[in-house]
C-alpha positions in Angstrom: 18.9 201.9 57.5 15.7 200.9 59.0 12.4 202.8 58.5 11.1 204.7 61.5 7.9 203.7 62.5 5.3 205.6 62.8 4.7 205.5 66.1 8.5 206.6 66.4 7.5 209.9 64.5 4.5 210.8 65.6 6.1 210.9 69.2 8.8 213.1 67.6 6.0 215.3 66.0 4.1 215.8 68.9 7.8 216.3 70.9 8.8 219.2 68.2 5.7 220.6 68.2 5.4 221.0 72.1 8.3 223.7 71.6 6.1 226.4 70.4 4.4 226.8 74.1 3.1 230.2 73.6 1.9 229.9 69.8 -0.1 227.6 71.1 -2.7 230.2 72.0 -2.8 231.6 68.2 -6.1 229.7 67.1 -5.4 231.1 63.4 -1.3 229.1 64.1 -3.2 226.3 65.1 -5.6 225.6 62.5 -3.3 226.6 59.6 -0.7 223.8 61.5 -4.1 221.2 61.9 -4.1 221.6 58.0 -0.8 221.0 57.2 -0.6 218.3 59.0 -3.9 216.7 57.8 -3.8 215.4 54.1 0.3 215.7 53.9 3.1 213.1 54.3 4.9 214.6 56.9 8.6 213.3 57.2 11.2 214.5 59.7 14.7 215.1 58.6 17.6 212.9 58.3 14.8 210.0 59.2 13.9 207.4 56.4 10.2 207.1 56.1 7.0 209.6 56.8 4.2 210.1 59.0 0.4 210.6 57.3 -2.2 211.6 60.0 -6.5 211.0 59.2 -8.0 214.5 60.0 -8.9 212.9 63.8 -5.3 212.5 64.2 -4.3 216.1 63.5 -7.2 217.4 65.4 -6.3 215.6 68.5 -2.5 216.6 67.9 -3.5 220.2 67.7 -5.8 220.0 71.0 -2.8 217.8 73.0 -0.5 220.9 72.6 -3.5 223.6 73.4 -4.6 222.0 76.6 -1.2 220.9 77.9 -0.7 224.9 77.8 -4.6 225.3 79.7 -6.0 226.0 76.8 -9.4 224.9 75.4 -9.3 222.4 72.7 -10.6 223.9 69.6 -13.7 221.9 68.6 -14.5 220.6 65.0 -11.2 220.8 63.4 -11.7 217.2 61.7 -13.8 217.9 58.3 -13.6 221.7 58.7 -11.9 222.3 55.2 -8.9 223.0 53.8 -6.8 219.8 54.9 -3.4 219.6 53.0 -3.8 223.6 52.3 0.0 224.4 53.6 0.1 228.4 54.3 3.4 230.0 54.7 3.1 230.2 58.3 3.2 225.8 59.0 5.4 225.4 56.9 7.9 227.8 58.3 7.0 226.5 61.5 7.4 222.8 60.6 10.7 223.3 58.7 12.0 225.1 61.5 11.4 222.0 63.8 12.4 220.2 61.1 9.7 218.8 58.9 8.6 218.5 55.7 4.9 218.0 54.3 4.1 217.1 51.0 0.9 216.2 49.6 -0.1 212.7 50.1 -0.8 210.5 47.5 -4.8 209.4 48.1 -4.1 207.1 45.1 -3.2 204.0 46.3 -3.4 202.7 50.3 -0.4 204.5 52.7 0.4 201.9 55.3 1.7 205.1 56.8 -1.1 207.0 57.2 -2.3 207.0 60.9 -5.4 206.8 61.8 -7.4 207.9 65.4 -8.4 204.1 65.3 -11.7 202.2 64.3 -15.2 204.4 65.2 -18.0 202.1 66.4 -21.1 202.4 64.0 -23.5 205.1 65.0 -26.1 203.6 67.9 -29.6 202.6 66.7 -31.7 205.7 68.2 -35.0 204.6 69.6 -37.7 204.4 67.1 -40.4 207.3 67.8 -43.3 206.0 70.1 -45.8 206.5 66.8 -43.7 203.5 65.0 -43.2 201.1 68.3 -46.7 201.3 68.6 -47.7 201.0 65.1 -45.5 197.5 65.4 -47.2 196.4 68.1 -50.6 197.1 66.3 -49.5 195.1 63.2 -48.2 191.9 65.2 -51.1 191.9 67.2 -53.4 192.0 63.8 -51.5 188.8 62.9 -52.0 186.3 65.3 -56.0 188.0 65.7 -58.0 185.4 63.1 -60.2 187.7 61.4 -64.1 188.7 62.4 -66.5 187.5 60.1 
């Protein structure tokens, strides 16, 4: 039998966890289900193969189901503590749609584990006039010969 990709079961993640419509609007559901699925391996019965999401990925999972129900996304989800933590509440809810989390193995490299793709580096923020101008000073210093 041929692994599912992940691709394959992060469609069917997002699919089973577009049933819960109204939970949607229990913030306290939804970041107990953003931890669950952050930090596990995530696999979906009776497929071969698992699904690990970055902390980006789960956010933006979470937020897809809110605001497909007009709801607002719920902002800084990604680093805000407790990914992996699995309360009784997910994983009811994610065994009843039939998943499974486990913790995932930050050992070794999971060519499983999706990301929310390459960041660009942070932009270069304008120096502060004081230091452009201080430049300027010292390179015009340089090519001045000096007053004797």
């Amino acid at each position: 039998m041929p692994m599912t990709s992940t691709a394959t079961l992060e469609h069917q993640l997002t699919r089973d966890l577009g049933t819960l419509e109204d939970r949607a609007s229990d913030e306290r559901l939804m970041r107990d289900l953003y931890r669950a699925l952050a930090n596990n391996a995530l696999a979906k019965r009776g497929d071969d193969g698992h699904l690990s999401l970055s902390w980006q990925r789960a956010e933006d999972i979470v937020n897809t189901l809110r605001t497909a129900r007009g709801l607002s996304p719920l902002e800084g989800l990604a680093q805000s503590g407790g990914e992996g933590a699995l309360t009784e509440r997910a994983r009811e809810i994610l065994e009843r749609l039939g998943w499974t989390a486990r913790p995932r193995d930050t050992g070794e490299h999971d060519e499983r584990h999706e990301s929310a793709g390459e960041s660009p580096p942070p932009a270069d923020p304008a120096p502060p006039e004081w230091e452009r101008r201080a430049h300027e000073e010292a390179e015009a210093s340089r090519h001045t010969p000096p007053k004797l």
